[in-house]
N, C-alpha and C positions, 0 to 999 in steps of 0.2 A: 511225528511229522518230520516230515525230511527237511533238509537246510537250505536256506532260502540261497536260492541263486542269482535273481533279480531284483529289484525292490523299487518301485515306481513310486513317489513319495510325492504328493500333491500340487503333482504336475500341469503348469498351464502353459501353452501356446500363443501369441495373437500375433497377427500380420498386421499389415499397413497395407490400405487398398490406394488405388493411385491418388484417389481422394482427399487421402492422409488417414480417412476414419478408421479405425480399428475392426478387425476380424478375430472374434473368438475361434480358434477353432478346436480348443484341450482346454476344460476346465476342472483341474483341483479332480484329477485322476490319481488312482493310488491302489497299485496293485505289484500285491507279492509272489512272483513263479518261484517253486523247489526245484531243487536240485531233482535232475532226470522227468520232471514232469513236463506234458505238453498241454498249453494253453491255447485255445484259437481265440479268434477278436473278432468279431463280425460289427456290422452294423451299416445302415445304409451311407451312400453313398454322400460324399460332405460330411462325414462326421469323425474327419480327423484322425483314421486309422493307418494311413498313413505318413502323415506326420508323426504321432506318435514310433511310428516306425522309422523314421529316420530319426528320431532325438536319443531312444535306444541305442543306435547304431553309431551316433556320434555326429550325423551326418546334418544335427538340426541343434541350434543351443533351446531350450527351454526360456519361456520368460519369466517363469516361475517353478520351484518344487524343483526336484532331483532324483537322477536315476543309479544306482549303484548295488556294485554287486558284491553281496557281504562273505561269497564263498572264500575260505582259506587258499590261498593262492591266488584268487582272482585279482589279475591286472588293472588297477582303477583306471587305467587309460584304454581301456575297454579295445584294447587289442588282441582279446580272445571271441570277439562277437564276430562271427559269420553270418553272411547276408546274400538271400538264394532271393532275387527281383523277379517280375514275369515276364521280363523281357531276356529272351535268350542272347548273353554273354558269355559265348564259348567265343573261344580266338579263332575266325576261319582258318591262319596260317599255321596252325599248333595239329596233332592230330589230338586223337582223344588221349591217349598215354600223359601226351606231353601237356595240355590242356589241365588234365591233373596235378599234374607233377609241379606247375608253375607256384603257387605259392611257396613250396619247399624251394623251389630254386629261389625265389623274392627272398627266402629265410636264411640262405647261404649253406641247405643242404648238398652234401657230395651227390656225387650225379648217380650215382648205382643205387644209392641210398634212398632217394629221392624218388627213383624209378619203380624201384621193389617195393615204396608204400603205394604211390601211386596206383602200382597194380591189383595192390589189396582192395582200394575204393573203387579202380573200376570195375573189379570181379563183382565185390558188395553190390553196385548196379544193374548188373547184370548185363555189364557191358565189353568183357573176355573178347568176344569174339570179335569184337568191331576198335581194339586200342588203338592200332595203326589207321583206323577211318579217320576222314576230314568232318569237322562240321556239317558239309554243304551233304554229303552223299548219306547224312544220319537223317531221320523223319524229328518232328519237332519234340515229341516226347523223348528221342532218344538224348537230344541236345538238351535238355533241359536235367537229366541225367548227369549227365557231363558237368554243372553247372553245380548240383549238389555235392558231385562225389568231389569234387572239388574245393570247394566249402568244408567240407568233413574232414577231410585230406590235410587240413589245417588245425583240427582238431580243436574248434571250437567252445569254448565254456558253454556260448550262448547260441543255437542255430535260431537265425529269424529269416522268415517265409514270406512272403509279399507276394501272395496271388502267384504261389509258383508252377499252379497248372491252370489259369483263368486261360490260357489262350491254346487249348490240349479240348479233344474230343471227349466226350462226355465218358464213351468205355475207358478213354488214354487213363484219363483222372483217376478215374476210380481204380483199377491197377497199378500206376503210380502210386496213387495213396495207401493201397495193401504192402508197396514194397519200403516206402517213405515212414510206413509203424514199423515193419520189423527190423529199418537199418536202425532207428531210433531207439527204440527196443533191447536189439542185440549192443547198442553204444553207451545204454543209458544215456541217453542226448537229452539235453534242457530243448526245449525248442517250444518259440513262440510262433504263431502262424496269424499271420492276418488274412482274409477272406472277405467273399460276398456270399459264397454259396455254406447255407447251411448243412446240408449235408454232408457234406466233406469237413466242416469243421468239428462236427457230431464222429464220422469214421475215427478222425483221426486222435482224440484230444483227451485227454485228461477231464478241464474246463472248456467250458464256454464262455466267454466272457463278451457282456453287448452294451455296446456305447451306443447312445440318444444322437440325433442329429445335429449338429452344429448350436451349439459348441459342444463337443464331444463329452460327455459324463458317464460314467458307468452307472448304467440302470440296473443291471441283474448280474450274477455270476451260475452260472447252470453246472453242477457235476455231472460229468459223464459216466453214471456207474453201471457201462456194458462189459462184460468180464473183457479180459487179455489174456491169449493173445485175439486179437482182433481183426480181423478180413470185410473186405466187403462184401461176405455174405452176410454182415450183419445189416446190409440194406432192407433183408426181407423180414424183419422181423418185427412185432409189436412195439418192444420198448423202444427201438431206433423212430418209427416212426411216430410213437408220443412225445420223441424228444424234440424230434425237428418240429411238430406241431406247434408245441411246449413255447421255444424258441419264438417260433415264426410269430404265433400271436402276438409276443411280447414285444417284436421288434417291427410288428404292419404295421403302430400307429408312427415311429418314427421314420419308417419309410415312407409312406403319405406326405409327411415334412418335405423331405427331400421332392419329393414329388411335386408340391404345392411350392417351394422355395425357387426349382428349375423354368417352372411353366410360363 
């Protein structure tokens, strides 16, 4: 078994509603990612997948339990954790180059230095042709692009994913997600992904992993065991589609919740 790079130790969340009463939304979660493997997190909506996703990230304290990363080297101030959101965060005034390039400049890389990695991430994208483009004049997959290879460009221990093609065209997705396994792949990248959509978390993933509705518990953990390397022609196949079945059954009665909690 490979070495663990994550480790989620019985982790809980709760808020305070304006009421003062308490909101479960992470209960007594505990989950270990390896080094180079990819996890995805599904589950419905209200069930604290992303919170969990900022308490990783730093961005959320825990009210209970702890998150750390046991890899050698790893920076326990979790200043090697990389964070790709759905909301496209490229800088209008930067072009794509330089957009890249900016965490290395944040880092006090020399500037030729900085540029020539930079270049490497947005070749990896497949974004060569377009480094001098602005933001505005890229379509939203392409800037979303920009947003990863930029994340990577920093060279990450930990890449986490928050719905980073929920607001991308069904074809975009699925071709992003053929080029997002083989950057991962060719990087040996750890990377956790959070989701709605099953299938893309089944394309992309090592696990599956499916949290219950509010307050968030892991119910199930699913192996994904479709050979690699892996394309989205594995959409047409038998076992991809037992697996998203698989999944879906197990996660319809907690969707219902969600459903019956909103109404």
């Amino acid at each position: 078994m490979a070495e663990i790079a994550l480790s989620i130790q019985n982790l809980s969340k709760s808020f305070e509603r304006r009421s003062g009463e308490p909101i479960v939304a992470l209960d007594n979660v505990s989950l270990d990612v390896h080094r180079g493997e990819f996890v995805a997190i599904v589950g419905p909506s209200g069930c604290g997948k992303s919170t969990l996703f900022n308490i990783i990230g730093g961005l959320l304290e825990p009210t209970s339990g702890q998150v750390t990363q046991p890899m050698e080297g790893a920076d326990s101030s979790r200043a090697r954790i990389g964070m790709v959101f759905q909301q496209d965060s490229s800088f209008p005034w930067r072009t794509v180059l330089e957009n890249v390039a900016f965490p290395l400049e944040m880092m006090g890389m020399a500037k030729a230095e900085r540029l020539e990695k930079a270049a490497h991430f947005v070749h990896m994208v497949g974004l060569s042709d377009f480094r001098e483009s602005f933001p505005h004049q890229l379509s939203g997959g392409m800037r979303q692009r920009i947003c990863i290879a930029r994340t990577l460009a920093y060279e990450p221990d930990i890449l986490l994913l928050d719905e980073p093609f929920a607001a991308l065209d069904e074809q975009t997705r699925m071709l992003l997600g053929d080029q997002l396994t083989q950057i991962c792949a060719d990087l040996k990248q750890t990377s956790l992904l959070i989701t709605h959509n099953i299938s893309e978390a089944v394309q992309l993933s090592d696990r599956v992993v499916m949290l219950s509705f509010r307050p968030g518990r892991i119910i199930d953990v699913i192996p994904v065991d479709l050979p690699r390397p892996r394309s989205s022609d594995v959409f047409g196949s038998d076992q991809f589609a037992k697996l998203v079945g698989t999944i879906w059954a197990k996660l319809k009665v907690e969707a219902n919740k969600g459903l019956i909690s909103n109404a």
